[in-house]
C-alpha positions as CSV (number, residue, x, y, z in Angstrom):
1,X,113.7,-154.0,-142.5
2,X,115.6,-151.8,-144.4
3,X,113.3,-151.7,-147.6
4,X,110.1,-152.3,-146.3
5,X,107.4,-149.5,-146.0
6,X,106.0,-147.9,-143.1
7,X,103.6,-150.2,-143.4
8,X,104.9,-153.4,-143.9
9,X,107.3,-152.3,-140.7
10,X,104.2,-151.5,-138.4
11,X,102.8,-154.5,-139.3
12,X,105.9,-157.0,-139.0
13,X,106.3,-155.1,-135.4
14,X,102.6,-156.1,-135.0
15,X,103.3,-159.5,-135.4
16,X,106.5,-159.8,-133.0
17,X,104.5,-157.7,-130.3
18,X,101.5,-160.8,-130.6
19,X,104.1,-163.6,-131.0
20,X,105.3,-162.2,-127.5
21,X,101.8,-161.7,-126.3
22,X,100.9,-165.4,-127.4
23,X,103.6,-166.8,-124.7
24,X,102.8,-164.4,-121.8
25,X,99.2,-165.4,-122.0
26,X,100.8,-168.9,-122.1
27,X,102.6,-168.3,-119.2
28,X,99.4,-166.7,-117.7
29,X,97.2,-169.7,-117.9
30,X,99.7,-172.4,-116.5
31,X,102.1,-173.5,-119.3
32,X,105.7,-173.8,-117.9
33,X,108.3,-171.4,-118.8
34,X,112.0,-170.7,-117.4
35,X,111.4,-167.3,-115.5
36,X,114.3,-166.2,-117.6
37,X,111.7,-166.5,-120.8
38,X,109.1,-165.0,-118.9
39,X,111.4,-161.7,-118.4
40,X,112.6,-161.4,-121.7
41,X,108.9,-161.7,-122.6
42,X,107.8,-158.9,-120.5
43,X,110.8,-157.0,-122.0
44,X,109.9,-157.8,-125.4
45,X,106.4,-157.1,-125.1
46,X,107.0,-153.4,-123.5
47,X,109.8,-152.8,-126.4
48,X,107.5,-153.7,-129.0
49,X,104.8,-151.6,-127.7
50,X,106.7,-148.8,-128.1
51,X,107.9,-149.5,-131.5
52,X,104.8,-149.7,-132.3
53,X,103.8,-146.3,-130.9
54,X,106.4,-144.7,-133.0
55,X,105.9,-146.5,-136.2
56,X,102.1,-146.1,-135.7
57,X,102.7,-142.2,-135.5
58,X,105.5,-142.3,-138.0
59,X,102.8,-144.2,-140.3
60,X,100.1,-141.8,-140.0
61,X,101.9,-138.8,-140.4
62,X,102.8,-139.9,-143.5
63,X,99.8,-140.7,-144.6
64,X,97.3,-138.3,-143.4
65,X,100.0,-135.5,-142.7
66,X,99.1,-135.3,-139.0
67,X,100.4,-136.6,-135.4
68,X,98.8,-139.4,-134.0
69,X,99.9,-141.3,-131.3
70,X,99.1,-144.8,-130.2
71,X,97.8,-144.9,-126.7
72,X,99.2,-147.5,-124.6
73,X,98.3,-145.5,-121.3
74,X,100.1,-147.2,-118.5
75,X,100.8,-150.4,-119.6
76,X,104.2,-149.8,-119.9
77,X,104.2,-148.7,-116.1
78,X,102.4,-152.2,-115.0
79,X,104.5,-154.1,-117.1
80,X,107.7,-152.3,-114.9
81,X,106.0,-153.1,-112.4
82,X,105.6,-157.0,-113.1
83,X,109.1,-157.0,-113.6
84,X,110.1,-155.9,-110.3
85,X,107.7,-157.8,-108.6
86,X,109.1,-161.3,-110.1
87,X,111.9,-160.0,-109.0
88,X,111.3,-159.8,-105.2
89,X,108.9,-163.2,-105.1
90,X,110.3,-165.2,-107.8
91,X,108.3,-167.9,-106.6
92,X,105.2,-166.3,-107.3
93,X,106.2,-164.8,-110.6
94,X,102.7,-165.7,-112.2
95,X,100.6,-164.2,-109.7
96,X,102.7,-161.0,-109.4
97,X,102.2,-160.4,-113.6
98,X,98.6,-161.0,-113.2
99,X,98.3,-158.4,-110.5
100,X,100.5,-156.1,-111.8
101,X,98.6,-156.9,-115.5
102,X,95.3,-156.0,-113.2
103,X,96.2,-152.9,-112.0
104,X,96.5,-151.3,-115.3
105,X,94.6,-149.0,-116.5
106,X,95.1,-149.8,-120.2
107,X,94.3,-153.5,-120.4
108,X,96.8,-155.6,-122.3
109,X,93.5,-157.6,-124.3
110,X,92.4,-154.2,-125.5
111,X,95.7,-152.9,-126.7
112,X,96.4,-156.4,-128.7
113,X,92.5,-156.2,-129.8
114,X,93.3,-152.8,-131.4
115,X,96.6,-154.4,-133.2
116,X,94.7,-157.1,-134.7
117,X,92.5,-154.9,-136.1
118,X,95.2,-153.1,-137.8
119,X,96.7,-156.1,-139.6
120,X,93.7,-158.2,-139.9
């Protein structure tokens, strides 16, 4: 990542954050995963939005000379929240991320709607 532009770095972060999102909503509809997966996803998925927030910003400063941040709002927050919940009912790790997904805010679709628009 080294010698790649702003650009091409936002967008290969893109990419990661919708691989990520690809196996929550996976996870979501039914398909099996070790819980261990699952929580790295979660993890994943709230690192790589905020990569994405600061190369976003870092991207349009340079570009348009002016500070603009990516909103996220408080999916961050619900996706802390998932986490602890899987962690009290492990059991019921799906429903507790769909909940916790639900109580947001800031809906996970529309965030990764937004992102496809950027490197679509």
């Amino acid at each position: 990542m080294v010698n790649m532009t702003m650009e091409q770095r936002l967008k290969a972060e893109i990419e990661s954050l919708k691989k990520q999102y690809e196996v929550l909503k996976d996870y979501l509809s039914g398909v099996e995963y070790n819980l261990s997966d699952v929580r790295a996803c979660l993890h994943a998925i709230k690192d790589g939005l905020s990569r994405v927030r600061v190369l976003y910003a870092a991207f349009i400063l340079d570009k348009k000379g002016t500070f603009v941040d990516f909103p996220v709002g408080d999916l961050p927050s619900s996706l802390d929240l998932a986490l602890v919940m899987i962690e009290w009912e492990p059991q019921k790790a799906r429903a507790k991320i769909q909940t916790s997904l639900a109580l947001s805010r800031t809906k996970i679709e529309d965030i990764m709607a937004v992102l496809d628009l950027f490197v679509g």
